[in-house]
PyMOL Python script that loads the backbone (N, CA, C, O; Angstrom):
from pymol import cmd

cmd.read_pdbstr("""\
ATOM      1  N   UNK A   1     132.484  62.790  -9.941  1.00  0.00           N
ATOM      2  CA  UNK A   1     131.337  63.123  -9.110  1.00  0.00           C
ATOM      3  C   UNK A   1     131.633  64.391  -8.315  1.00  0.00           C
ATOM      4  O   UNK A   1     132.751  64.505  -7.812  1.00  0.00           O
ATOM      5  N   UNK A   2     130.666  65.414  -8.152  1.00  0.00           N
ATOM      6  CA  UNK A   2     130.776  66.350  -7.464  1.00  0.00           C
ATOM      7  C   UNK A   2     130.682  66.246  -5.930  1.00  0.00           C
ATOM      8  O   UNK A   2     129.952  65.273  -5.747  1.00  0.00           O
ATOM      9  N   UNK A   3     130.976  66.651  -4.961  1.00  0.00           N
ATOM     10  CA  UNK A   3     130.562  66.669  -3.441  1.00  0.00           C
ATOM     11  C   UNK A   3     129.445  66.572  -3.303  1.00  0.00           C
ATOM     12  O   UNK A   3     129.096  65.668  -2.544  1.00  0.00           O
ATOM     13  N   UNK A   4     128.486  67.318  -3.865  1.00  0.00           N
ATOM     14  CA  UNK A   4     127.296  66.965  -3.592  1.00  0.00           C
ATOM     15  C   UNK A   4     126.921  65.960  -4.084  1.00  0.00           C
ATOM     16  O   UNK A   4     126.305  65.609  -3.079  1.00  0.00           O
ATOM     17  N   UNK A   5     126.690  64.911  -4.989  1.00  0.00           N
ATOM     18  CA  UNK A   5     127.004  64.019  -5.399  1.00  0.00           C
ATOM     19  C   UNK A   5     127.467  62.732  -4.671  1.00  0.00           C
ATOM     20  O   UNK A   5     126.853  61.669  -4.759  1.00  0.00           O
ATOM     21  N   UNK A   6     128.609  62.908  -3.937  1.00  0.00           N
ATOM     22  CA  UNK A   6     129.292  62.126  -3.275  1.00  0.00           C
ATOM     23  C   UNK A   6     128.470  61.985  -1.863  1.00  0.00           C
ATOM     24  O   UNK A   6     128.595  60.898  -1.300  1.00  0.00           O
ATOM     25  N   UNK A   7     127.861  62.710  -1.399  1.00  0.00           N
ATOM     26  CA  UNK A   7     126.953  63.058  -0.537  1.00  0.00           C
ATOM     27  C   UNK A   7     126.212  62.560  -0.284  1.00  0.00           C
ATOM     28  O   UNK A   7     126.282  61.975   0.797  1.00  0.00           O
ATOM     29  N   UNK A   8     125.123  62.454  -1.003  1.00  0.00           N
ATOM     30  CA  UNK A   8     124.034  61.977  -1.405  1.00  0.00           C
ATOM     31  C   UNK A   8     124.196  60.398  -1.655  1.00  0.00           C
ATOM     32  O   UNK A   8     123.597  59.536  -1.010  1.00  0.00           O
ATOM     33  N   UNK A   9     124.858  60.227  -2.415  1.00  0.00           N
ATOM     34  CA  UNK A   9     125.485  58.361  -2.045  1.00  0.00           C
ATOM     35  C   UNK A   9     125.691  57.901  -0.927  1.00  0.00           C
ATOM     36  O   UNK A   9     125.378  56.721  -0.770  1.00  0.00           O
ATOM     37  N   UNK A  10     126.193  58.539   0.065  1.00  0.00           N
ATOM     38  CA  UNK A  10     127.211  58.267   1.255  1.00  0.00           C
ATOM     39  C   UNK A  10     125.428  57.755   2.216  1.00  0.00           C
ATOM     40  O   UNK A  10     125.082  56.849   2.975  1.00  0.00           O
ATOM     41  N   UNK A  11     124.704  59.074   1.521  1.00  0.00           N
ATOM     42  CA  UNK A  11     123.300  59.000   2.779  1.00  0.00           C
ATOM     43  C   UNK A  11     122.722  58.080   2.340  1.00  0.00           C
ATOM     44  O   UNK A  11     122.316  57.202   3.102  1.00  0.00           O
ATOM     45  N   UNK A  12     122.467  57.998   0.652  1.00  0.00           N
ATOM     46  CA  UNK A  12     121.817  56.759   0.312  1.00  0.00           C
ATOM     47  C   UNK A  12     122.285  55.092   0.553  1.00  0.00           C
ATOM     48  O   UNK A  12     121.696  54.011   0.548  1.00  0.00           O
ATOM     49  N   UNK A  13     123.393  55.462   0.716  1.00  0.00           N
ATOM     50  CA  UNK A  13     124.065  54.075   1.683  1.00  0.00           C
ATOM     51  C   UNK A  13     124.200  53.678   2.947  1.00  0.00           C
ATOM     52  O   UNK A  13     124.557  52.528   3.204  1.00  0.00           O
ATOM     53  N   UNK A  14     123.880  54.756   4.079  1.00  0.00           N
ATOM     54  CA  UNK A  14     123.817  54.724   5.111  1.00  0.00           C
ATOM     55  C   UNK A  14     122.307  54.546   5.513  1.00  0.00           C
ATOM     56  O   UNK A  14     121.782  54.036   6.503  1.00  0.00           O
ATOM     57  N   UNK A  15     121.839  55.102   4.478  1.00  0.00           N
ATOM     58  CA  UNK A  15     119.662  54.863   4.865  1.00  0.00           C
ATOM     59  C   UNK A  15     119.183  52.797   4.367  1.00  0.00           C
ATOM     60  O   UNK A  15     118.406  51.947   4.800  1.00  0.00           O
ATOM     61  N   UNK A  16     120.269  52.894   3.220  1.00  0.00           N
ATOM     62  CA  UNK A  16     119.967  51.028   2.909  1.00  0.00           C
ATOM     63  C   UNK A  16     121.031  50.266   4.382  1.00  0.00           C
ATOM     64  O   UNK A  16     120.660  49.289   5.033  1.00  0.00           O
ATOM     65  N   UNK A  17     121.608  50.598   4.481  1.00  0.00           N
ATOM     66  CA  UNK A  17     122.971  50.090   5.790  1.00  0.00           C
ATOM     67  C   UNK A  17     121.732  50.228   6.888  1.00  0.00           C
ATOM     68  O   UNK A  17     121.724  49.102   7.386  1.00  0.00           O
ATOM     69  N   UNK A  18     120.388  51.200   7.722  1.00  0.00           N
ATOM     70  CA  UNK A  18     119.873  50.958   8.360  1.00  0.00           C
ATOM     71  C   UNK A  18     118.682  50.296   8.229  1.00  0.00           C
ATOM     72  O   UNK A  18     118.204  49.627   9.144  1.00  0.00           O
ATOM     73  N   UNK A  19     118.063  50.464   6.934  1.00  0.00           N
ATOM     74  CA  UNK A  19     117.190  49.487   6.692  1.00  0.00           C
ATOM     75  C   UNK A  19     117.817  47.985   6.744  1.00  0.00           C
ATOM     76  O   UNK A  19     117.037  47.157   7.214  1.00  0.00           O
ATOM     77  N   UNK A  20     118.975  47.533   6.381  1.00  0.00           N
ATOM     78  CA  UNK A  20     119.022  46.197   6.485  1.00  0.00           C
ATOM     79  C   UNK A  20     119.462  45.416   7.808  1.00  0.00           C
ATOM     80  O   UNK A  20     119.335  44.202   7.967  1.00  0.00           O
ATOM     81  N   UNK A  21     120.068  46.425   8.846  1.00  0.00           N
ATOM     82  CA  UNK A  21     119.790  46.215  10.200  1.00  0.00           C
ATOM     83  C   UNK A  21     118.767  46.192  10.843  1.00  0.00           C
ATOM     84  O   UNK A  21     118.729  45.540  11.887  1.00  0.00           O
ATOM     85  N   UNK A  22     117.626  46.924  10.373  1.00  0.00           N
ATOM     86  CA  UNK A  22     116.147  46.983  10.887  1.00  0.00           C
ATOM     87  C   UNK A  22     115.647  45.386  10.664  1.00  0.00           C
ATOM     88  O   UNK A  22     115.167  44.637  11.514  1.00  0.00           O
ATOM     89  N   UNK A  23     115.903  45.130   9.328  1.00  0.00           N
ATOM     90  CA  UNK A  23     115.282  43.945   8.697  1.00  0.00           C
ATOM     91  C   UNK A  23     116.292  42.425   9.519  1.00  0.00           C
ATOM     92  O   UNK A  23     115.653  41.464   9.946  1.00  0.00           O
ATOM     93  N   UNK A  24     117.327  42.446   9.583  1.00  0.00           N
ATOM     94  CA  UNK A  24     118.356  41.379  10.163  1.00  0.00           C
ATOM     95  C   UNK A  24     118.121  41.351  11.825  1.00  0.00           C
ATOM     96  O   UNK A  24     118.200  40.324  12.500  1.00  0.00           O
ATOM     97  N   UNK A  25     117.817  42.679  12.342  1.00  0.00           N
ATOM     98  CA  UNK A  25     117.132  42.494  13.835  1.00  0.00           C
ATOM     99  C   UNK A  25     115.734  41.751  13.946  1.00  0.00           C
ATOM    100  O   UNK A  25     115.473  40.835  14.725  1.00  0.00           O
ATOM    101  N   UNK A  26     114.888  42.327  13.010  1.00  0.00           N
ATOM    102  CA  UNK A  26     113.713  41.665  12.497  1.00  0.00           C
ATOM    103  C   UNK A  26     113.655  40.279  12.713  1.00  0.00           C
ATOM    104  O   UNK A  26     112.947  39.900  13.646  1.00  0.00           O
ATOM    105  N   UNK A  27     114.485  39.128  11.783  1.00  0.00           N
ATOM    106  CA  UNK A  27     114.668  38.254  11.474  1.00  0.00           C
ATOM    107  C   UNK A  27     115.073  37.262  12.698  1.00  0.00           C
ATOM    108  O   UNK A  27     114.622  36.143  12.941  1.00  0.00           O
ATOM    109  N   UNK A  28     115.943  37.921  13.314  1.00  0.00           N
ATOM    110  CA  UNK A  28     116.504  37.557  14.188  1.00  0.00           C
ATOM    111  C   UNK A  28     115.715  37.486  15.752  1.00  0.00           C
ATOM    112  O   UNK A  28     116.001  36.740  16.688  1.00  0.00           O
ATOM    113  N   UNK A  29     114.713  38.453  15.682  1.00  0.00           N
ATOM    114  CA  UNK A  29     113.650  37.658  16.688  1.00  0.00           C
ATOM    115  C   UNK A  29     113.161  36.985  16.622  1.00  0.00           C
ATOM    116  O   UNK A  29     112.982  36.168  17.525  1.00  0.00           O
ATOM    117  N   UNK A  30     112.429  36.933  14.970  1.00  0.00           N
ATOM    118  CA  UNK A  30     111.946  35.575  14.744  1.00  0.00           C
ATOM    119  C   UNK A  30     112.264  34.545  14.754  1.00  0.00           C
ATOM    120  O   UNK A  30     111.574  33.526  14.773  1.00  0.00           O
ATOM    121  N   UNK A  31     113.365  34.669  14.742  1.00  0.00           N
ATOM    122  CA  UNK A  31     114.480  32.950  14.479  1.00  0.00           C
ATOM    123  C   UNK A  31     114.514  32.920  16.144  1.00  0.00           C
ATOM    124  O   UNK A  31     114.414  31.777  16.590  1.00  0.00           O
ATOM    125  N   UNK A  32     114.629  33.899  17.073  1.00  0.00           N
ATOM    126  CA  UNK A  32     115.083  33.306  18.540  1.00  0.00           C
ATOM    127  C   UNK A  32     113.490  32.662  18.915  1.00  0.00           C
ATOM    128  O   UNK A  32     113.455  31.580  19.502  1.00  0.00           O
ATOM    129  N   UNK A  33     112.136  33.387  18.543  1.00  0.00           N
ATOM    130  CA  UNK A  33     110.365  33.231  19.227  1.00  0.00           C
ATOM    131  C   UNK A  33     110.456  31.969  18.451  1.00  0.00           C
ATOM    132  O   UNK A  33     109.907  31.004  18.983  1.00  0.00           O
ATOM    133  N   UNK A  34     111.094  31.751  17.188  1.00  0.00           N
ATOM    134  CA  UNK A  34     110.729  30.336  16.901  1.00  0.00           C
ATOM    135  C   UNK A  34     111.208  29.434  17.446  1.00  0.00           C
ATOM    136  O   UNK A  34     110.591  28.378  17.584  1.00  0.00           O
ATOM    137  N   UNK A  35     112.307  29.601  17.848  1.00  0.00           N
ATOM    138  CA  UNK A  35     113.668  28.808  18.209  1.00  0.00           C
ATOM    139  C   UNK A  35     112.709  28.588  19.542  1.00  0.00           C
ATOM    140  O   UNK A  35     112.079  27.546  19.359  1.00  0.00           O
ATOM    141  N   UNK A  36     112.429  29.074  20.580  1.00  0.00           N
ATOM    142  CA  UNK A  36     111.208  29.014  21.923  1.00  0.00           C
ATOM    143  C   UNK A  36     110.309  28.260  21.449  1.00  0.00           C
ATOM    144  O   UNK A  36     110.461  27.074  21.743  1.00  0.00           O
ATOM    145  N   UNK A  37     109.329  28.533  20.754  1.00  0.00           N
ATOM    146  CA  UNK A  37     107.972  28.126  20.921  1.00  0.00           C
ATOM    147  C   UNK A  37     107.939  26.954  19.575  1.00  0.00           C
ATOM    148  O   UNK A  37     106.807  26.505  19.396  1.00  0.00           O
ATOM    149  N   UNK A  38     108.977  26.424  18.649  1.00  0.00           N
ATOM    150  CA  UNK A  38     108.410  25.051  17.756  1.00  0.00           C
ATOM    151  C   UNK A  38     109.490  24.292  18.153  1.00  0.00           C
ATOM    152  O   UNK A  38     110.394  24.527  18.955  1.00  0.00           O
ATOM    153  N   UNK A  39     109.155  22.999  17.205  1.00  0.00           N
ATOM    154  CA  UNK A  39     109.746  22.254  17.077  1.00  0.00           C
ATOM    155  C   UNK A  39     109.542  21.547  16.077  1.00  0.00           C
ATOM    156  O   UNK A  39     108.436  21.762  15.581  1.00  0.00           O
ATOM    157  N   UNK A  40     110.458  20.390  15.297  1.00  0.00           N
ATOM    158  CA  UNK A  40     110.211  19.917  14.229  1.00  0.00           C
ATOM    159  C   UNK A  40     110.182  18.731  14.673  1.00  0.00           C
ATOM    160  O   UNK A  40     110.927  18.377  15.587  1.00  0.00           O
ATOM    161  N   UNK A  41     109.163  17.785  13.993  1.00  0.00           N
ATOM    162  CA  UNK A  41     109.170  16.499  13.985  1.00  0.00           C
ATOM    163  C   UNK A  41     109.915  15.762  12.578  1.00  0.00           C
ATOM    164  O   UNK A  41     109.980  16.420  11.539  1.00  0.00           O
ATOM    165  N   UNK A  42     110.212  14.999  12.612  1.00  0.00           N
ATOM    166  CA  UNK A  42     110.835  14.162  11.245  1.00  0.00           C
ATOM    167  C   UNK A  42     110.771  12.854  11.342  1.00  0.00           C
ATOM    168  O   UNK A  42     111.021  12.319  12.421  1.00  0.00           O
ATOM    169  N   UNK A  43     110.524  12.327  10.549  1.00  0.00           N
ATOM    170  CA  UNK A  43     110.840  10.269  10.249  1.00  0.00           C
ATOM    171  C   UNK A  43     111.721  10.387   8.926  1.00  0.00           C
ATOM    172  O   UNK A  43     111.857  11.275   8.084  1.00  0.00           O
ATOM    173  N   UNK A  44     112.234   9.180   9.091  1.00  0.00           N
ATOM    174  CA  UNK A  44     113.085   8.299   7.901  1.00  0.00           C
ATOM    175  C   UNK A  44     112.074   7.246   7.114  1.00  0.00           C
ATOM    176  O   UNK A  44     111.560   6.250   7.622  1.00  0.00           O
ATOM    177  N   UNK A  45     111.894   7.771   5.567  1.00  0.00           N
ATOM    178  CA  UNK A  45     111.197   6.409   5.567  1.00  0.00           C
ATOM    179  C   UNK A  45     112.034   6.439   3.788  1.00  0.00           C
ATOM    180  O   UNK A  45     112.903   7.271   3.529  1.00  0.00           O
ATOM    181  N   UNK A  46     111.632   5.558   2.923  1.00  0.00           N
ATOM    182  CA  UNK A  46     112.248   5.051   1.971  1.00  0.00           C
ATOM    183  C   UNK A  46     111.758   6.231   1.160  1.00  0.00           C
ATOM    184  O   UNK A  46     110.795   6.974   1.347  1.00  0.00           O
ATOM    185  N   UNK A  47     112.999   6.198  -0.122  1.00  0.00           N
ATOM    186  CA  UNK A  47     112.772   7.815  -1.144  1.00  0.00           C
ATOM    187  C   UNK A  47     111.766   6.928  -1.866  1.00  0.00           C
ATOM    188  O   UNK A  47     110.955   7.727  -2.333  1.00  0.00           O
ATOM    189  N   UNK A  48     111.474   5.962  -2.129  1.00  0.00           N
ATOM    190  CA  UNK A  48     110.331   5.640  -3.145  1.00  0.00           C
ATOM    191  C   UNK A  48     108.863   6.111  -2.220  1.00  0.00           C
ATOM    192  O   UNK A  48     107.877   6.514  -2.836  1.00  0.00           O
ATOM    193  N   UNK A  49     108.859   6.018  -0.891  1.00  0.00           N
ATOM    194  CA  UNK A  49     107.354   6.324   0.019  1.00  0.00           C
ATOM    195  C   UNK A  49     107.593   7.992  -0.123  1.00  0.00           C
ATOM    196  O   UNK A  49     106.642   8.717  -0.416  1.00  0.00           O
ATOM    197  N   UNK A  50     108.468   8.344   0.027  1.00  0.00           N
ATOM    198  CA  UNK A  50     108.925  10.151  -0.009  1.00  0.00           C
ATOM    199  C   UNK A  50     108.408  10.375  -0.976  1.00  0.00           C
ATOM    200  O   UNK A  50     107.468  11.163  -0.875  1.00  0.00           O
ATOM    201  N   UNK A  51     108.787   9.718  -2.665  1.00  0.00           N
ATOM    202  CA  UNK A  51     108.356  10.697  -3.833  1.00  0.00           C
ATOM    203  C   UNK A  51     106.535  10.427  -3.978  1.00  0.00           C
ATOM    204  O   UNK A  51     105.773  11.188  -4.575  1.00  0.00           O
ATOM    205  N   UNK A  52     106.111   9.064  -3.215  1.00  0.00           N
ATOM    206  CA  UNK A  52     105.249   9.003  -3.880  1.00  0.00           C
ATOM    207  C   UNK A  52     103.975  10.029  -2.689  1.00  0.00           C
ATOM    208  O   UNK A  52     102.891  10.506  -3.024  1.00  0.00           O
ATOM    209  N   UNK A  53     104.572  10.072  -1.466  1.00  0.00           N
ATOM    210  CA  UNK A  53     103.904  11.309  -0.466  1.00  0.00           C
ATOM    211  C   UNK A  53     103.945  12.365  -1.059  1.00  0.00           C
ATOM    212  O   UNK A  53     102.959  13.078  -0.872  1.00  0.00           O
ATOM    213  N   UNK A  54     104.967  12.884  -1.933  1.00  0.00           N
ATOM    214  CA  UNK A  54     105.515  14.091  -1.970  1.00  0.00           C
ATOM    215  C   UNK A  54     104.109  14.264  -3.244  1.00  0.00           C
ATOM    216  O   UNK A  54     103.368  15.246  -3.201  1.00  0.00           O
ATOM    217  N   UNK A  55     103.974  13.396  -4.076  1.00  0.00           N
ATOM    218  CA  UNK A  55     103.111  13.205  -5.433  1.00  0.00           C
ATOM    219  C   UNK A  55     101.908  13.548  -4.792  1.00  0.00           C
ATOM    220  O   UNK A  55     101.516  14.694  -5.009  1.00  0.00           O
ATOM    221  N   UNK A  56     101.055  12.664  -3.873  1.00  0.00           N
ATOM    222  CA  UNK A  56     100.189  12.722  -3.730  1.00  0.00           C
ATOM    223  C   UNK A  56      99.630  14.294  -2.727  1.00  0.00           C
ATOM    224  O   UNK A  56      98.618  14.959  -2.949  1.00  0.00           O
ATOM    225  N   UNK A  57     100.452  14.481  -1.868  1.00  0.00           N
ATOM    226  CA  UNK A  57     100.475  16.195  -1.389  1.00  0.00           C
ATOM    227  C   UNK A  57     100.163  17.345  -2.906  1.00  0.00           C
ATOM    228  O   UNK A  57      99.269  18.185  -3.002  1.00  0.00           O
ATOM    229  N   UNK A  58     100.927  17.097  -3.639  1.00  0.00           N
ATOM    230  CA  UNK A  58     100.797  17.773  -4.970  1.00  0.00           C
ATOM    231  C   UNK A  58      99.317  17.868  -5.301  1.00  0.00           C
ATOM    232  O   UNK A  58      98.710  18.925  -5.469  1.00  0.00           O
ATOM    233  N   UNK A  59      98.969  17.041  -5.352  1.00  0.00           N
ATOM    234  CA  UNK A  59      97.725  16.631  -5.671  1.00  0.00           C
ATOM    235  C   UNK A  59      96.718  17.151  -5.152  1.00  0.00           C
ATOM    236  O   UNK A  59      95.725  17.492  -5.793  1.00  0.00           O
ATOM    237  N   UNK A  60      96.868  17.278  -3.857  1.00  0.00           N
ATOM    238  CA  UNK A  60      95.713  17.765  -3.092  1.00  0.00           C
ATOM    239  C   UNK A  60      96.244  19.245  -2.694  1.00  0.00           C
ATOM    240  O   UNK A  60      95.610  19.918  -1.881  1.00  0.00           O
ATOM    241  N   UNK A  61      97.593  19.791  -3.380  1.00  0.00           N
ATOM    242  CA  UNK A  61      97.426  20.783  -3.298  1.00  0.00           C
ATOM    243  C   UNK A  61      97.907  21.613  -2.119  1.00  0.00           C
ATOM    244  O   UNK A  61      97.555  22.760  -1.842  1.00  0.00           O
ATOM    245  N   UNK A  62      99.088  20.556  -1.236  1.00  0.00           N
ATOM    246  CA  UNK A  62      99.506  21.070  -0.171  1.00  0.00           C
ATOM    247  C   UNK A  62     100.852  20.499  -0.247  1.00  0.00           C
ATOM    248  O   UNK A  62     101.035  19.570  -1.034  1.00  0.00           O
ATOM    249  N   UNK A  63     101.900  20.971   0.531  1.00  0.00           N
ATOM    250  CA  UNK A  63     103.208  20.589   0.755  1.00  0.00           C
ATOM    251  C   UNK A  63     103.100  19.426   1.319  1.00  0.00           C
ATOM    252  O   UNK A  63     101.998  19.055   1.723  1.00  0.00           O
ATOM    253  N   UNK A  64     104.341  18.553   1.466  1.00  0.00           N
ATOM    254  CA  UNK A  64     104.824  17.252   2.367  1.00  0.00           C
ATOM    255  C   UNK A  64     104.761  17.907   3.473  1.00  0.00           C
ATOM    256  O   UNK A  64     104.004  17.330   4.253  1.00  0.00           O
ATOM    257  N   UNK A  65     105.274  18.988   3.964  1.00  0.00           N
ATOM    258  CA  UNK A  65     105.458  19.661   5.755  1.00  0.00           C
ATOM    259  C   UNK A  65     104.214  20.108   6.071  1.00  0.00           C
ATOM    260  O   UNK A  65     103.862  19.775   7.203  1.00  0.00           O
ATOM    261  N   UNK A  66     103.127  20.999   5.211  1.00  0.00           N
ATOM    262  CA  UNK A  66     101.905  21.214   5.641  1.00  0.00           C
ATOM    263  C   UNK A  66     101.304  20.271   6.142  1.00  0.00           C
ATOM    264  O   UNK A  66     100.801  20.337   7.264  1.00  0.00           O
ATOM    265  N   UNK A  67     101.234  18.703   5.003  1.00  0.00           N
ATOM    266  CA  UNK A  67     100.110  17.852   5.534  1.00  0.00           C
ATOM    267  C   UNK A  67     100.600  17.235   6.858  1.00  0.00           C
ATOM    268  O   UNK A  67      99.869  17.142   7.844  1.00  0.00           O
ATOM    269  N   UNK A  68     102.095  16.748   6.818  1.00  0.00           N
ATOM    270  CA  UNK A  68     102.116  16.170   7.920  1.00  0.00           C
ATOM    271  C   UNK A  68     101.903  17.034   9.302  1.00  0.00           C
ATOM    272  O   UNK A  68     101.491  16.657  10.399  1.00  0.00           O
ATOM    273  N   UNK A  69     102.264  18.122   8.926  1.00  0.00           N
ATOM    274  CA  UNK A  69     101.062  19.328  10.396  1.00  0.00           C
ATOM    275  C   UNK A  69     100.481  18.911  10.759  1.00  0.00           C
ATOM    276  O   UNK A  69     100.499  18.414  11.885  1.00  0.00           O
ATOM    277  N   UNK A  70      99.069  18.897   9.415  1.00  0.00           N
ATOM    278  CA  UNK A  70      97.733  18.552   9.233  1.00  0.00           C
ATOM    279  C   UNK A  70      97.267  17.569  10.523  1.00  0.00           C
ATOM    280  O   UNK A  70      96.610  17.589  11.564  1.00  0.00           O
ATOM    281  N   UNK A  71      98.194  16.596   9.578  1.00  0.00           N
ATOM    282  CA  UNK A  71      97.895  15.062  10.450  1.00  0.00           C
ATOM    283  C   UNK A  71      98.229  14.839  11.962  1.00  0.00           C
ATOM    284  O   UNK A  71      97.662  14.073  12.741  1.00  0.00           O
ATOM    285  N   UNK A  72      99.351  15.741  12.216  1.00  0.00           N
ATOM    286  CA  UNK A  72      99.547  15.868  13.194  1.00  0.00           C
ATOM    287  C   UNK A  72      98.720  16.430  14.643  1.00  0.00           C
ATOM    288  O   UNK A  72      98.881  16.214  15.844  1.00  0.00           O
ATOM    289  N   UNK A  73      97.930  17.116  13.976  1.00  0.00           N
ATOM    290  CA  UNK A  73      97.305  18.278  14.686  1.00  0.00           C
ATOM    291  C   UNK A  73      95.727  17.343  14.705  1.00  0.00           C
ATOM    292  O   UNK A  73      94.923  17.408  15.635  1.00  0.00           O
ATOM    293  N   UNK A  74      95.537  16.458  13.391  1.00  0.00           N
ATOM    294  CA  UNK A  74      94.339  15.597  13.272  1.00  0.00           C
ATOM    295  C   UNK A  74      94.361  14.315  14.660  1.00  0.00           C
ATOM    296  O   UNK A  74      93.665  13.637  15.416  1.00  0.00           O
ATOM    297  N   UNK A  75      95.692  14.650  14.258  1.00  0.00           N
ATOM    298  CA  UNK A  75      95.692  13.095  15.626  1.00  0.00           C
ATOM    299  C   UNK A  75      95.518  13.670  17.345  1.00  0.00           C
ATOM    300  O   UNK A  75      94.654  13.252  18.115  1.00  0.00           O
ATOM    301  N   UNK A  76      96.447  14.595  17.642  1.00  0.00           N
ATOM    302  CA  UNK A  76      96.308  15.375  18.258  1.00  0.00           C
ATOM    303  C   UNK A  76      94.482  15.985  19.280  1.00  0.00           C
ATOM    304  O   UNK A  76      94.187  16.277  20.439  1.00  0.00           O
ATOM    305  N   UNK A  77      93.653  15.877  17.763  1.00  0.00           N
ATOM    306  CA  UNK A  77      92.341  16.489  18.009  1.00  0.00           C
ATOM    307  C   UNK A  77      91.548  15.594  18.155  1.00  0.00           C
ATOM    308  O   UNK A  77      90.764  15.579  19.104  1.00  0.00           O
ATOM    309  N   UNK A  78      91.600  14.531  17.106  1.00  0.00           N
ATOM    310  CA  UNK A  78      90.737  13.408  17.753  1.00  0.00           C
ATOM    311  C   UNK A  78      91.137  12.163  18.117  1.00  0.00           C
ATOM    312  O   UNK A  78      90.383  11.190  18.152  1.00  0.00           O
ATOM    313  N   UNK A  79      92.116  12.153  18.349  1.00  0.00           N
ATOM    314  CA  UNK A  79      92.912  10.701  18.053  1.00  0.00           C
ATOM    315  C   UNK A  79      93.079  10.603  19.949  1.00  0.00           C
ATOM    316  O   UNK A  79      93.707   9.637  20.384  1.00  0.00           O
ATOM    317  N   UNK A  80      92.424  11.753  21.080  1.00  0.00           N
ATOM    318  CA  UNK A  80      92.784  11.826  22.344  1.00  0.00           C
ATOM    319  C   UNK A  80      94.220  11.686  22.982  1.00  0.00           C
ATOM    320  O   UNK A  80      94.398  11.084  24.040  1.00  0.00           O
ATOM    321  N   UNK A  81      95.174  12.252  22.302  1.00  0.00           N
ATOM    322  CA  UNK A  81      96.601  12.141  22.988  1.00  0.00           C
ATOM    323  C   UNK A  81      96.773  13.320  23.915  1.00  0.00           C
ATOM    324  O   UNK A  81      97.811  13.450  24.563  1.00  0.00           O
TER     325      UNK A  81
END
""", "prot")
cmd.dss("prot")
cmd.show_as("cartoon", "prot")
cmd.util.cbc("prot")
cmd.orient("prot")
């Protein structure tokens, strides 16, 4: 490789080296605003009620974590809590 050559790598590695600090700072607010403002709910229930939730979500076309949102947010709205 010529110097110039060598050059031109060095910048093209130093321009991806700041893009992926741009992007990892990025990330990293998001992970702290989430880390603030959610939270996760979870239950234990049997893998046979899991696969057959997990089936019927399929079905209608939404994830296991979406619907239970859903429901969450359903109870939430009319359920008066």
């Amino acid at each position: 490789m010529t110097n110039e050559e060598l050059e031109l790598y060095r910048r093209e590695l130093e321009r991806l080296n700041e893009k992926h600090e741009r992007e990892y700072r990025r990330a990293m607010r998001k992970y702290e605003w989430d880390r603030r403002h959610y939270r996760t709910l979870s239950c234990r229930v049997p893998v046979e009620t899991a696969q057959r939730f997990a089936k019927l979500c399929f079905r209608y076309g939404k994830t296991p974590y979406r619907a239970l949102k859903d429901a969450v947010e359903d109870a939430l709205r009319y359920g008066g809590v």
